[in-house]
C-alpha positions, 0 to 999 in steps of 0.5 A: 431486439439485438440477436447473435449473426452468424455471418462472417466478414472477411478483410483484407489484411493490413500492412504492418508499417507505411512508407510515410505521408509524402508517398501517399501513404496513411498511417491509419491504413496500416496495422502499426500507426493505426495500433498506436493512435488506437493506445493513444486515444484509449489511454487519453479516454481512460485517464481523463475519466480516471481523473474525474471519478477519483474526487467521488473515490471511485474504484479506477476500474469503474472509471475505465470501464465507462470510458472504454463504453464511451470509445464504443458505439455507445458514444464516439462509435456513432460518428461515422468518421471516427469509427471508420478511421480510428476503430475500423473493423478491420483493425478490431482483430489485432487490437483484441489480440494485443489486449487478450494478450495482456489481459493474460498478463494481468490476470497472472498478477490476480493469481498471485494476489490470491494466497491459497494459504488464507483461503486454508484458514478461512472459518466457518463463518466466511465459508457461510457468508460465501456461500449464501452470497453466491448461492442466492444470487445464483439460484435467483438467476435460474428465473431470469435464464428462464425469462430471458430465453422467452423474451423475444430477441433476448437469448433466441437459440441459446442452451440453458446451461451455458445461459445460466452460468453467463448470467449467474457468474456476474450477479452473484460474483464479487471483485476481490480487488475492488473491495480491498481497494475501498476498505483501504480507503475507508480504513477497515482494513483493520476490522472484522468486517475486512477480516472477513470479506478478504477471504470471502472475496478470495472464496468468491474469485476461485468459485467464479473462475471454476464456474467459467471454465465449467461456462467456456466448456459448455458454451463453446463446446457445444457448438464446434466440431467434436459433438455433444460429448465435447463439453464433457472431455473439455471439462476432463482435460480442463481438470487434468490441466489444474492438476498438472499446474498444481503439481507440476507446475507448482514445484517448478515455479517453486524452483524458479522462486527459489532459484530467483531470490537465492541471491537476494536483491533484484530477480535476473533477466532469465528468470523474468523471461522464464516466467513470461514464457510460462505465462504465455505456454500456461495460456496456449495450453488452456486455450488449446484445451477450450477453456479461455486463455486467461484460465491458464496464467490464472492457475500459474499464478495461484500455484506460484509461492507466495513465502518468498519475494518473487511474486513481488518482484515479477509483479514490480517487474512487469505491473506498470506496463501491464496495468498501464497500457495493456490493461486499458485496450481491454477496457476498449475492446469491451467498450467497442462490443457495449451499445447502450443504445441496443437498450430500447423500449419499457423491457430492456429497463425492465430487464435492467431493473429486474437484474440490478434487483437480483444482483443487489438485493439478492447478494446485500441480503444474502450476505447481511442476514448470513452475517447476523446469525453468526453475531454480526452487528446491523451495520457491520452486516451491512457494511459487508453485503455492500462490500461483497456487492462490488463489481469489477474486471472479472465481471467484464471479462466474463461477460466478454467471454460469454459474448465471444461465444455468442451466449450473450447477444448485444442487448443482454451484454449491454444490460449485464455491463450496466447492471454491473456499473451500476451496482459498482457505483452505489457501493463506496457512498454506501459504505462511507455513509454507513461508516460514519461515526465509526463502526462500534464494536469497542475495542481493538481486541473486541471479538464477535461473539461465537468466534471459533478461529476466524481471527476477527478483531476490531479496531477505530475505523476514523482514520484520526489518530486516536485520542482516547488512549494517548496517555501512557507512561514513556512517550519519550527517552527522556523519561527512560533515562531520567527514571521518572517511571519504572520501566526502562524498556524501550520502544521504538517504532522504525518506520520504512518504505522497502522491505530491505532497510537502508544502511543507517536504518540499521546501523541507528538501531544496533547503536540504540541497543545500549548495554546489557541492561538496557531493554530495546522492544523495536516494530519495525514497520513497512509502509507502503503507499495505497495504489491500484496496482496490483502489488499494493493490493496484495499487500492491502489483502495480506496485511489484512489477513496476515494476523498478528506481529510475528515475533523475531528474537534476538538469536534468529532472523525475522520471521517472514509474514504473508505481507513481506516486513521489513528485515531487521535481525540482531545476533545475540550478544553477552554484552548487548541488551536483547532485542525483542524484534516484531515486523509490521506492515501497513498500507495507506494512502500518502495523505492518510499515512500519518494516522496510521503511523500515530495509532501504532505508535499508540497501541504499542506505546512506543517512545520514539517513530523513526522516520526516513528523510529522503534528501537523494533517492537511495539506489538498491538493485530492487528500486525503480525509477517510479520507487525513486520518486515515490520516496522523495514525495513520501517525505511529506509525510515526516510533517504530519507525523512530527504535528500529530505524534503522540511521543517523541520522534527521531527524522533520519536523513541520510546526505549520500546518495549511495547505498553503503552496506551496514556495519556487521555488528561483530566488526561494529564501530560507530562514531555519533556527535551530539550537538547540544544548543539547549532546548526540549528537542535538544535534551532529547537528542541528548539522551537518545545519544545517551542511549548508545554509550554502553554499546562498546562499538559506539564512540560518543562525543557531545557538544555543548554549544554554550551561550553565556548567561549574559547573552540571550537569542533573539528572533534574529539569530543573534546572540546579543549583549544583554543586561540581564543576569542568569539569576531571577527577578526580585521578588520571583520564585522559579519553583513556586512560581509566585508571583506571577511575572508582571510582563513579557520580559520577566516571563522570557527571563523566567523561561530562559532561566529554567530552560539552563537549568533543565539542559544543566540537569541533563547534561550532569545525568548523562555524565553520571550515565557515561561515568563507566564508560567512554565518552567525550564532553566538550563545551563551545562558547558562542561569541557575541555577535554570531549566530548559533547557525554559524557557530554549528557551520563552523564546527561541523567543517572540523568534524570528518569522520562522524557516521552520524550527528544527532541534533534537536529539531529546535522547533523554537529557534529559527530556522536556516537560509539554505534549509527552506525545502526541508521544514521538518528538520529545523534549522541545525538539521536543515543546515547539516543535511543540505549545506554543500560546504559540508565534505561529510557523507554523515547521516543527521539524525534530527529528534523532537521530544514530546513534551507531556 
């Protein structure tokens, strides 16, 4: 068996840079070449099992802690030559300083994930849940600490204080992040089951932290200069050290917050460098107080508010290098301390055995018979002891510190490392099987019996958008302005990617508010595509938590939520329609992201998703290059959501790519084409447009492009001569319908027929609207031989000073040559949004009706 060594190697101190191979000189014998092949060969290791494990979804985090082991003795470490030239000993202090260094980095970003404010609002049925689900596992690893020290070579030498606490924290902790992630997956974020465990996971995270602060103390101090008391006064200036933080340290961050999003927009240089410097100051002091490095961002962090932007923007700032370089060192610099092959013989897979037992069993069985005495379902008590049984990085730091401090010998790190893998590695399948078929519970308002405020709710977990509740009355405009219901409220779900909506974005919807008697209910909603970065969990955690819609009227701004909604307010005006204003947020996977469009639009029974198009990435001073990207590969999601949406939805493409700041709605003046080519979408068009005459700033002028009844479209394009007249066959009834058409011909004339009547009846009731107001009418005849492509090319050339055309999708007609990369958008708003002919920086609005 393995056992601790206490005998020191010196080396000789690396150069930092060579003077290149043609003088002899190797850069792995030097500090810098050697560093950078080592960041190399990690991330290539990393990425590779990265890729591997995310078709078996698979936390990312379990992918680079198995590959970090495989760089390690465990694997590549047995070959001689690689381990002497890539990762020589001597190399292993810097590599470990880098990776501490950024392990600082990130676990600053874990305190900002953790909002102390939830943690405030946690029930009495999560506080039990924690508990129980720490407390068992915990007291059962009393035994093992006990068994372990007697074992030979185990842990020969160590106190039990110190032993206990290092092999307690591990089995009983949970990884907050990693069972947000999975949730996310699974789409629970919505049910009870998340409701509760984001809080008890936070609960968890602040109780393993205190419990290793406690661990370092009594670990480490008890073993240096300063005698036994020493563990005693690191406790005391560890205390000293949060109640600074959070009182001290939390007005002055709040400060900086303040001071940082006072302007808006991006956050300065200064303020950036300020906070790294107090991240790096945080993690000197806690270090030098003897509690770990890490503990110090960790607090700094916790005490930063959470009420303004600048927790995201820090994040935004500094997540991608973190997470993307540092973070993998440390996964290799644990990699390089794990040997499995320290595992040998029938009590090593005894001991391996005996603490995947007390760590699953003791956590899954604590945490389920908690939550069915408190009313929890069999399976959603399950769901959530599998959930809270999730181990991460918080485990591997833990149990790196606990080996830095000689508590943990090579043999017991390695079977904790692998309890914990192991552990890991059961909870997604397990928890997907479980989910299957839905977790029960009825419906979305459903609340657990013997609920006293732990604001648990219930919604569908299938992810499909829902089909038991598609039918309800307004699915589109048409029906608002044609009163076939009661109800002249509109709703209108406003869907985009950044907190801060684009210029037309706004200008669209001030323009939609119509006149006083028009009712407009707008959810703008927030989406943000699922990732494993940091800021994505925090909104995941947030979202979760966040309760319901905060409401913002008319008068007053948007109320800001834990997960920052998109800001959207509108000023109170006599003569406008008030606006009942309430924020969403959502966090999904780009793939999956379509459902949950869907299912809101279902719930809040809205009649139009508004959806952004991205031809050029807009630049703002709060978007990055990778945001850039990611907007553009977003727009895959506008397909899925027009094939799938329970009403109508309205695509807007915005041609420029220079952000132009939004019309205020006191100067407000807003010129908007409609161009009329008949059609379901086109009639839809048409009364969305109709929608924004009463608005006094809102100049209005609809095109009619007319065929004439004896010209008809064919697949071509074309419109050709026919000798059909606009009126029926002998013998055919249009509104009985009887007899039925003898052939195909007779049913097109039938349908054509119907369809000019239905765009007559339109146009006459948006006149009858417009009757008191202003508002231009003008019909354009297509002549014979032309193309409805290159009659809307022609017009469109003349028309310089429209903000925004609005055009239906026209998903019978065919589409244009030079619209090939944007399907979505048909053929006239293919043709408006890519046609570089066109001198116009208008926004094309292209609408699709529902059709009942």
């Amino acid at each position: 068996m393995a056992s601790n060594s206490s005998s020191q190697t010196c080396f000789t101190p690396m150069p930092a840079v060579s003077n290149g191979i043609l003088q002899g000189e190797f850069p792995y014998n030097f500090a810098l070449p050697l560093l950078t092949m080592q960041i190399n060969i990690v991330l290539l290791v990393t990425r590779i099992m990265a890729a591997i494990f995310k078709p078996i979804k698979q936390p990312q985090v379990l992918a680079e802690i198995i590959g970090g082991v495989l760089l390690g003795p465990t694997a590549l470490g047995r070959i001689h030559i690689y381990k002497e030239t890539l990762f020589p000993a001597k190399s292993i202090p810097l590599l470990e300083t880098v990776a501490t260094m950024g392990l600082m980095f990130f676990i600053f970003m874990v305190g900002m994930n953790l909002d102390l404010k939830v943690l405030k609002k946690v029930g009495r049925k999560a506080l039990l849940i924690a508990g129980t689900g720490i407390a068992v596992p915990f007291i059962a690893s009393i035994g093992l600490a006990s068994l372990v020290r007697s074992s030979i070579g185990l842990a020969k030498g160590v106190k039990m204080a110190p032993l206990l606490i290092f092999l307690g924290a591990p089995v009983s902790m949970s990884a907050f992040s990693v069972l947000v992630r999975i949730m996310a997956e699974l789409k629970l974020l919505s049910t009870d089951v998340a409701k509760l465990a984001i809080p008890i996971g936070a609960l968890n995270d602040m109780t393993i932290w205190s419990l290793l602060a406690v661990g370092v103390a009594i670990g480490g101090g008890g073993g240096g200069k300063g005698g036994a008391l020493t563990p005693v006064y690191v406790i005391l200036l560890a205390a000293a050290l949060v109640a600074f933080m959070f009182i001290v340290g939390r007005r002055a961050m709040g400060w900086l917050a303040r001071r940082a999003t006072r302007e808006g927009g991006a956050v300065s240089d200064t303020c950036v460098c300020v906070t790294l410097v107090a991240v790096l100051a945080s993690g000197l002091c806690s270090d030098a107080v003897g509690v770990h490095a890490v503990l110090g961002p960790f607090l700094l962090g916790l005490v930063l508010p959470k009420d303004t932007d600048f927790p995201q923007l820090i994040t935004h700032k500094i997540e991608d290098f973190v997470t993307g370089l540092f973070l993998p060192l440390f996964f290799a610099s644990s990699g390089l301390k794990t040997n499995l092959g320290a595992l040998h013989g029938l009590a090593s897979l005894a001991f391996l055995l005996l603490f995947v037992c007390t760590a699953s069993v003791g956590k899954i069985l604590a945490s389920f018979v908690t939550a069915r005495l408190i009313g929890l379902p069999n399976r959603r008590a399950l769901i959530l002891g599998f959930l809270l049984n999730t181990k991460g990085l918080a485990v591997l730091i833990v149990l790196n510190i606990g080996k830095d401090l000689k508590v943990l010998t090579d043999e017991l790190f390695a079977i904790l490392v692998l309890t914990a893998l192991l552990t890991s590695f059961v909870t997604t399948p397990s928890v997907t099987a479980l989910c299957k078929g839905g977790i029960g519970g009825g419906e979305a308002d459903t609340k657990v019996a013997g609920d006293n405020g732990d604001g648990i709710s219930l919604s569908s977990t299938s992810g499909k958008p829902s089909t038991k509740s598609r039918t309800y009355p307004n699915r589109n405009v048409a029906s608002l302005i044609t009163g076939t219901t009661s109800s002249s409220q509109l709703r209108i779900l406003a869907c985009a990617y950044t907190p801060h909506t684009h210029s037309p974005f706004m200008n669209l919807l001030e323009a939609c508010r119509g006149d006083k008697a028009s009712a407009l209910k707008l959810y703008p909603l927030q989406l943000s595509p699922l990732s494993d970065r940091p800021s994505s969990l925090l909104m995941l955690a947030n979202h979760s938590c966040g309760g319901g819609d905060d409401a913002a009227q008319t008068d007053r701004p948007s109320a800001r939520s834990c997960c920052p909604p998109v800001s959207i307010s509108f000023p109170a005006s006599s003569s406008l329609s008030k606006v009942i204003v309430r924020p969403l947020s959502t966090v999904s996977s780009i793939d999956s992201m379509y459902e949950d469009i869907c299912n809101l639009a279902i719930q809040k029974r809205v009649a139009l998703i508004l959806l952004p198009y991205y031809k050029n990435p807009s630049y703002s001073p709060c978007h990055t290059i990778s945001s850039m990207f990611e907007e553009l590969s977003l727009n895959k999601v506008v397909g899925k959501v027009t094939d799938h949406a329970p009403c109508s939805v309205g695509i807007l493409v915005e041609r420029s790519s220079v952000s132009i700041s939004p019309i205020h709605p006191s100067f407000f003046s807003y010129k908007v084409a409609v161009l009329f080519c008949g059609g379901p979408d086109d009639r839809e068009a048409l009364f969305v447009g109709s929608r924004m005459i009463g608005h006094p700033g809102v100049a209005l002028r609809v095109v009619r492009f007319l065929l004439h009844s004896h010209y008809s479209i064919h697949g071509s394009g074309q419109v050709q001569a026919s000798n059909t007249d606009s009126s029926l066959p002998d013998g055919m009834d249009e509104e009985k319908g009887l007899p039925p058409p003898q052939n195909d011909e007779a049913k097109a004339t039938l349908d054509d027929a119907k369809e000019r009547r239905l765009d007559d009846e339109a146009i006459a009731k948006v006149k009858e609207k417009a009757s008191e107001f202003s508002f231009i009418y003008e019909e354009h005849p297509i002549v014979a031989g032309q193309s409805l492509i290159d009659a809307v090319k022609g017009f469109a050339k003349e028309m310089h000073e429209v903000n925004m055309f609005i055009v239906g999708r026209g998903r019978e007609r065919p589409r244009a040559e030079s619209s090939e990369e944007g399907s979505e958008l048909g053929a006239v708003g293919g043709l408006l949004s890519s046609y570089s002919g066109f001198k116009f920086h208008s926004c094309i609005l292209v609408v699709q009706q529902h059709c009942s």
